[in-house]
N, C-alpha and C positions, 0 to 999 in steps of 0.2 A: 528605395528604402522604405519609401513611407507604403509602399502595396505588400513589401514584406512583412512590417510590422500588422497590418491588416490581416493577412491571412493567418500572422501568430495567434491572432487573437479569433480568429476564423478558427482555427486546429482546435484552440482551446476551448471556448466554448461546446463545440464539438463532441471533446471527448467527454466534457463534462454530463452534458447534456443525454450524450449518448450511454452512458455508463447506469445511470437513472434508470432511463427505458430499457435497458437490459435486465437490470435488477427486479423493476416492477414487474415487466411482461413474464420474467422469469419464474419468480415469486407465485404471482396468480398464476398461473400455467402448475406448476408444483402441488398448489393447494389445492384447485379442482380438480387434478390428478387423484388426490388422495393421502400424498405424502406430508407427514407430520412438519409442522414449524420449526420443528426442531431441525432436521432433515436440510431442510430450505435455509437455516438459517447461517449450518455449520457447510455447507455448501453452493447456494446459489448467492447468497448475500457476500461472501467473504470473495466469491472468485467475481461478483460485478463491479464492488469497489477496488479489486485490485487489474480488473480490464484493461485500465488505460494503460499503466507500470508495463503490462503481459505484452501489447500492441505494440507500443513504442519501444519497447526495448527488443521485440523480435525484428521488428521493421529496421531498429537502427544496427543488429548486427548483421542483418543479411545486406544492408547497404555499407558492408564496411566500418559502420562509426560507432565501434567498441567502446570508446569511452562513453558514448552518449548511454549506450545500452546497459553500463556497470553504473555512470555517474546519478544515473534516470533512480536505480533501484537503491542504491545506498542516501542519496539524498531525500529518497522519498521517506526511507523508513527514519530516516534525523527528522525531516520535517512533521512526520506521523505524530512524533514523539515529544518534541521542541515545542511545536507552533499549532499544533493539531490537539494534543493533550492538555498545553498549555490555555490553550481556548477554551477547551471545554470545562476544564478546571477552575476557570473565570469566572463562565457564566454561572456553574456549581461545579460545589469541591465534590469527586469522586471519589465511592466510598467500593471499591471493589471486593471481590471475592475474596476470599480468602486462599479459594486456590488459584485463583490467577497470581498469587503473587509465590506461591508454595509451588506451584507446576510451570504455568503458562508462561513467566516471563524468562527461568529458565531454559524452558525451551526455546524460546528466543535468541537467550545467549548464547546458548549451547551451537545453535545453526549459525548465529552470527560468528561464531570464533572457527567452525568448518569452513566457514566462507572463507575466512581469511587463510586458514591453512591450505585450501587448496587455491590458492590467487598467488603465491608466495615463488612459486615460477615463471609467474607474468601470463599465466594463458588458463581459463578453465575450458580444458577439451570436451569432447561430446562421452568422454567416460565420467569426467567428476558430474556434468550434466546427468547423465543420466540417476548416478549416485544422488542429486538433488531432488528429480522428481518421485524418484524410489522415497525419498523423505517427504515428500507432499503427499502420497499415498498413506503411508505412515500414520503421520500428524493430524491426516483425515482421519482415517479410521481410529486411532487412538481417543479423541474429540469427541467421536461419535460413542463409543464404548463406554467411555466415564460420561460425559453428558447425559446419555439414557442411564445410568447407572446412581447417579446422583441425584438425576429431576424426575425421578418416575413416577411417582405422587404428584409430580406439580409439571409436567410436561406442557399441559397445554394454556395455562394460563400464560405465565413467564415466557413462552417459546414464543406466542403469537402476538406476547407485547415485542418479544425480538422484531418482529417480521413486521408491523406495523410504524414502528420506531426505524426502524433500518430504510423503510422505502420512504417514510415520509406522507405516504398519498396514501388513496382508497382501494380496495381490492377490487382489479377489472373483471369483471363477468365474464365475457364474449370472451371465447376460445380466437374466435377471430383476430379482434383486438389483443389478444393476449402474443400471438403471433408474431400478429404486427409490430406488437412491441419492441419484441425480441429481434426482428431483423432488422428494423430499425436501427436499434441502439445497438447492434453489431457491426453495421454499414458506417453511421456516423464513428463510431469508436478507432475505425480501422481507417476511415478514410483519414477523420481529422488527426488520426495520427502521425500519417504520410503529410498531411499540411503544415503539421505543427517540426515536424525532423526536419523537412526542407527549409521550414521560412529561419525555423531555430539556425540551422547551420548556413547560411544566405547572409545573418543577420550577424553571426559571429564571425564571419568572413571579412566582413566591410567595417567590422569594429577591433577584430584583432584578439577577439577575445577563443580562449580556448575551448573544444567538446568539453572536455570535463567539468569546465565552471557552466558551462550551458546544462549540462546534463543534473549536476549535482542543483542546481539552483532554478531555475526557470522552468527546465520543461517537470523538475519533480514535483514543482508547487502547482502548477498543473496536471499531472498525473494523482495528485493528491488530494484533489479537490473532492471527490465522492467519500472519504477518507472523512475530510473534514465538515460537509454537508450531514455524515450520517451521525458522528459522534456529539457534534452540535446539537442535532435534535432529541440524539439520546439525553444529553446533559440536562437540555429545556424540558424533559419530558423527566427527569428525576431519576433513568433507569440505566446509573451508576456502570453496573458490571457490562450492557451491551457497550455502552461507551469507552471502555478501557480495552473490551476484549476483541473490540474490532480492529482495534489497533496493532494490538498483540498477533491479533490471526494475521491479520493483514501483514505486517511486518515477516512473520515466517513464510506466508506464500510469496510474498515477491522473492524472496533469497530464492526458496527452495522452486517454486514453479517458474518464476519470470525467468531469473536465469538459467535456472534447469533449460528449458523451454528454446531461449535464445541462444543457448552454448551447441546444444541440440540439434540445430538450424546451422551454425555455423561456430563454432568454435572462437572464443572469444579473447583477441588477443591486446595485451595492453602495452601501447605504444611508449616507449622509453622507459621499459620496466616497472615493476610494480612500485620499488622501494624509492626509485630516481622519480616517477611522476608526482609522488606525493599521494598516491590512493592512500598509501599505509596508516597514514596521518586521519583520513576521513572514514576508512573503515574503523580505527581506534576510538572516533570523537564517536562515531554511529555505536558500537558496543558500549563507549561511555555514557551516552544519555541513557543507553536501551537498560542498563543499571539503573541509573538514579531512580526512576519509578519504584523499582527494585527498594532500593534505600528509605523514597519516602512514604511505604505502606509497611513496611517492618514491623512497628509498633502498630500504629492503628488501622492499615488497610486504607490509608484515605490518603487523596493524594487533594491536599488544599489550595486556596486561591493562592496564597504564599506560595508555596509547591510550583503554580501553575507559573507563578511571574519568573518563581529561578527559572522553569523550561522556557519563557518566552526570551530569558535574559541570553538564555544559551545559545537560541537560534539566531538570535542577532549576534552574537559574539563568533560566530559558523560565517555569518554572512560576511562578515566587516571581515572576518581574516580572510576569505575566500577573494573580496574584492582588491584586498592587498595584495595577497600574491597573485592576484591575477595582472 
């Protein structure tokens, strides 16, 4: 038990670690390219923070362990929003866009409530899969259309504070190193995700505890970690909208690509029906938080410290009922 607990903690550093190096090498690699921050920002930054979610959840349905690969992605986008928002919200209250709250969250909703409509037969096959990555394409390019259509007077100042805020670090020079980055943090992301599904389901064997509570709890606050590293730094750096909006994109890509992605691979079937397992319940509470943001930027677009404690109150209110019925 105790080698297994090691290697959990082995997986997860891992991924964390690993998701980083993907984003920076990514990032720098982009920029000496020539393409715009903007570019890099609605693209390489949103799909490295959501790397780990993409890994473990393809890993866990070609292994069989559907629940891990559904409970991985819905718990992450509660925890994004709960425990991730709520944090950043702490450290400083978020004052976001205005159209993130007029567009971006319901788009949000919107993919979160197809979720649920096509999960409502207990299986999403490789055709609603596919219908979901057709919406990550989408979501991209719609993103990219109104972003350059909005900041095109101010593209490069604002864009490059995205890109600087979002990696945290210095921009690498050497194409080498920029490389190396990137395989790197694609090696560790994939590996430590195969460490973190085994030692996760080893570990809820010898406890009795179920995939789905491993999935929705454990391995998402794990998979959540570059999530909550970037929007953190956004908050401490003052720049409000990347911090709300990474969450926001973040949230639409793992529905639409992670399980796009995973259903794709192998068709994802949920073991003792949707409405009998009790998903119905956590897909409802994940649409209920992905709201409240919703609610509390209505009037002023700022989601305050106040704000942040109801989200942190919610995530522990997620947890303690999850531990219950478990």
């Amino acid at each position: 038990m105790i080698l297994q607990l090691l290697l959990f903690i082995v997986g997860f550093l891992m991924l964390y670690f690993g998701a980083g190096w993907l984003v920076k090498g990514s990032s720098s690699l982009a920029r000496s390219m020539g393409l715009t921050p903007l570019v890099i920002g609605l693209t390489v930054v949103a799909f490295g923070t959501s790397a780990p979610e993409l890994v473990v959840s393809v890993v866990s349905s070609i292994k069989g362990k559907s629940m891990i690969a559904v409970g991985n992605v819905i718990g992450s986008n509660i925890c994004n929003i709960t425990l991730v928002l709520g944090i950043s919200a702490l450290i400083q209250p978020i004052r976001g866009n205005r159209s993130v709250f007029r567009r971006d969250i319901p788009i949000m909703l919107s993919v979160s409530l197809y979720l649920l409509l096509i999960s409502l037969n207990s299986k999403i096959g490789r055709l609603e899969g596919a219908s979901l990555l057709a919406g990550i394409v989408l979501y991209t390019g719609f993103n990219y259309y109104i972003a350059v259509k909005e900041t095109r007077h101010k593209i490069h100042d604002e864009s490059v504070a995205f890109v600087h805020v979002a990696d945290g670090i210095e921009y690498i020079a050497s194409r080498t190193r920029q490389v190396a980055c990137i395989i790197t943090g694609i090696v560790a992301v994939v590996i430590g995700a195969e460490i973190l599904i085994d030692s996760a389901v080893a570990i809820m064997k010898a406890f009795g505890v179920s995939e789905k509570f491993i999935g929705l709890t454990i391995v998402a606050l794990g998979t959540s970690l570059p999530e909550l590293a970037t929007s953190a730094i956004a908050a401490m750096k003052k720049e409000s909208d990347i911090s709300i909006g990474n969450l926001v994109g973040s949230n639409v890509f793992n529905i639409l690509s992670v399980l796009g992605a995973a259903s794709m691979v192998k068709p994802i079937s949920i073991p003792g029906g949707f409405v009998q397992s009790g998903l119905l319940i956590d897909y409802l509470f994940m649409m209920f938080v992905s709201f409240l943001p919703w609610l509390m930027m209505r009037k002023t677009t700022i989601v305050s410290r106040r704000d942040g404690v109801l989200l942190l109150f919610c995530y522990v209110g997620y947890i303690l009922y999850l531990l219950i019925k478990s």
